[in-house]
N, C-alpha and C positions, 0 to 999 in steps of 0.2 A: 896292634894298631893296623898294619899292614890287611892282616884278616877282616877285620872290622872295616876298611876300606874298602876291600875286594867286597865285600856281602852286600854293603851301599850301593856300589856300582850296578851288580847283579840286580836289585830289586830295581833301582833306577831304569835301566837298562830293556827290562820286561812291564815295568809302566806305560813306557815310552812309546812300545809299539801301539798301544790304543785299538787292537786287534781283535776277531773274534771267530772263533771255530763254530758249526753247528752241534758239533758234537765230538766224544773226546777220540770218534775215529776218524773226525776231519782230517786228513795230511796238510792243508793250505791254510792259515790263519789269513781273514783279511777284512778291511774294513765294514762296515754295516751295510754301507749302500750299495756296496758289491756286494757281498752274501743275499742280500734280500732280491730277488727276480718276480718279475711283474706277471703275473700270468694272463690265461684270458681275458679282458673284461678288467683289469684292476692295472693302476697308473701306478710307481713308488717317487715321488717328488721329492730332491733334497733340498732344501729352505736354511735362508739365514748363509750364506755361502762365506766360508771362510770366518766365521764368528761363532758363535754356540748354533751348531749345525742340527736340524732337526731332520726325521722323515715322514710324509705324509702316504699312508697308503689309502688309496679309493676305491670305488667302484666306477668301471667308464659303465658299466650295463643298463639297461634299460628295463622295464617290468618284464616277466619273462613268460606272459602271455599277450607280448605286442608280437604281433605279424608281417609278414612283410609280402607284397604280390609276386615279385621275383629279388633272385639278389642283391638288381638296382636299385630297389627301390629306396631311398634315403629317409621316410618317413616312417618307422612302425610306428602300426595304431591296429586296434583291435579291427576285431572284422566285424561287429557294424557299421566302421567310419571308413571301411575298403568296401563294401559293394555298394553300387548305388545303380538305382532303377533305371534301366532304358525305357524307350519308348513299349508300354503293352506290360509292363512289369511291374506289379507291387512287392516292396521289399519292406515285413513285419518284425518286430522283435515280439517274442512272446514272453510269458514267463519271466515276465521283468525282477530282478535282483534275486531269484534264484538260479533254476538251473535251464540258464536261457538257452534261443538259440533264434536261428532267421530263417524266416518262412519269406518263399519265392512263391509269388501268383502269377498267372496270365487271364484274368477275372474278364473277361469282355467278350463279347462277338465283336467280329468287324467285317466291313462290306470295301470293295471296291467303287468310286465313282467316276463320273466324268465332271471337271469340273467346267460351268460356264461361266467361270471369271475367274479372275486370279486371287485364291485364297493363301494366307497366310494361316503355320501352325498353328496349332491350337483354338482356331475357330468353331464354332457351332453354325453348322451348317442346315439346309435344307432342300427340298426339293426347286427348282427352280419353277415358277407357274410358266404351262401352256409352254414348255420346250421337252418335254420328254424327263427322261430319267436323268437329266441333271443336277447339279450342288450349285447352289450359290448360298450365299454369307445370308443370316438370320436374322431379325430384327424384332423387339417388340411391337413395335408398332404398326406394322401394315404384313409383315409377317412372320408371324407368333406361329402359324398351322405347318404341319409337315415336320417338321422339325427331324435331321437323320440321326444327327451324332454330331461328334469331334471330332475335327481333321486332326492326324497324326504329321503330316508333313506336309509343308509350304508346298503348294501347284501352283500351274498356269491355267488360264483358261484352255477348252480344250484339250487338256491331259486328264490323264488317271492319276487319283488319290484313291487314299484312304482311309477311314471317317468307322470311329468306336460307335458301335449303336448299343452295346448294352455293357455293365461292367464297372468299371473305373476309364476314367480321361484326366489325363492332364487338360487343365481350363485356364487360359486368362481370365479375368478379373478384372473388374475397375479399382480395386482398393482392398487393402488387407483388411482381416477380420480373423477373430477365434474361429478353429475349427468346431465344426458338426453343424455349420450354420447353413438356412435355406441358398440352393443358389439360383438364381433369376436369370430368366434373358434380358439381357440390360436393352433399355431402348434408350441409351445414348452413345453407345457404341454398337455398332453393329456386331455379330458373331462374339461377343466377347458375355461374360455370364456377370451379371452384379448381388451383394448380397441386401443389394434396397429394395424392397418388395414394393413391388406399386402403387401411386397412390388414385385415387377416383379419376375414373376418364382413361386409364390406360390398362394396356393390357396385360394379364399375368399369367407368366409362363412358368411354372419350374421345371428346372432341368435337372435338380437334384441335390443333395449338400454334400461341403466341403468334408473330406478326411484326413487331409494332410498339406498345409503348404511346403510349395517345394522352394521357391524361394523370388524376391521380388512378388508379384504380383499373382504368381502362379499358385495352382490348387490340386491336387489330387482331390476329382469329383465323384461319388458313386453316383451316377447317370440312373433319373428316373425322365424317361420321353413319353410312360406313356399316360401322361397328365394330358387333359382337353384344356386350351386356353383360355380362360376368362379375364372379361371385362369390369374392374372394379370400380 
């Protein structure tokens, strides 16, 4: 009986611990959620605490062709949603859902001006009449001729700018529309391009069509100036 007690014990005994080795050359037996270690990129969570005790293991990783600009940076995202066009820059994706990649332009000529008024970016500008080689802001209506480009950055009058004469321009807009549409010198805004083509009695200029809106109101234009103005 005595034996038969003792053997009880023993199996009792080695239940009890609830313990577990990796292997049978473990020296350390110990519970699951110590044994199991988290490594790179993966969480081990113990759930249900103190009741039928569960573990959950994850992934913390992210797709593992997200990028990142430097160390800091808190956001991976592929690299067409990390470069984005400055001023003079077109940024393409080609080869859409194979074997892509991004094409970097600098598609334009550009001139220096003086400006005789204070223009704001992205205007369409012109020769100023009867002052010399100066910019002022463009209009349909009294004037449509001359037409230089698109200011790249807000001047004063009397300073030097910069103004796209052939190429690509970022353009304002009176109003959003689908790309590749004509774009107009608006004659209710001045220097700003529309995609309402004129009707009888006014004049019409194109200055080129949309390629790309960049956002709000703005357009990536491929600039055609050298259209003659008509009156339709």
């Amino acid at each position: 009986m005595s034996e038969m007690s003792n053997s009880q014990v023993t199996v009792l005994t080695a239940a009890a611990t609830n313990k577990a080795k990796v292997s049978s050359g473990d020296t350390v037996a110990n519970y699951l959620a110590i044994k199991l270690l988290a490594g790179t990129g993966i969480t081990v969570t113990k759930n249900n605490a103190g009741a039928n005790e569960t573990l959950t293991i994850a992934s913390t990783g992210s797709d593992a062709y997200l990028g990142k600009v430097t160390v800091a940076d808190t956001t991976p995202g592929y690299l067409q949603s990390k470069i984005f066009a400055g001023t003079g820059i077109v940024v393409t994706k080609q080869n859409a859902g194979a074997n892509e990649s991004i094409k970097l332009d600098i598609p334009w000529n550009s001139a220096d001006i003086i400006a005789g008024e204070a223009i704001t970016t992205y205007r369409i500008v012109r020769y100023e009449s009867g002052v010399g080689l100066r910019a002022a802001i463009a209009d349909s209506i009294a004037n449509a001729t001359s037409v230089l480009g698109v200011l790249t950055a807000s001047v004063d009058s009397g300073n030097m700018g910069n103004i796209i004469c052939a190429g690509y321009a970022i353009m304002d807009v009176e109003s959003t529309i689908t790309t590749s549409a004509n774009v107009y010198l608006s004659r209710l805004t001045a220097g700003k391009g529309t995609f309402l083509a004129p009707t009888s009695g006014q004049v019409l200029y194109g200055i080129g069509h949309a390629v790309k809106l960049i956002g709000g109101t703005q357009y990536w234009v491929q600039l055609c100036l050298d259209r003659e103005p008509l009156t339709v």
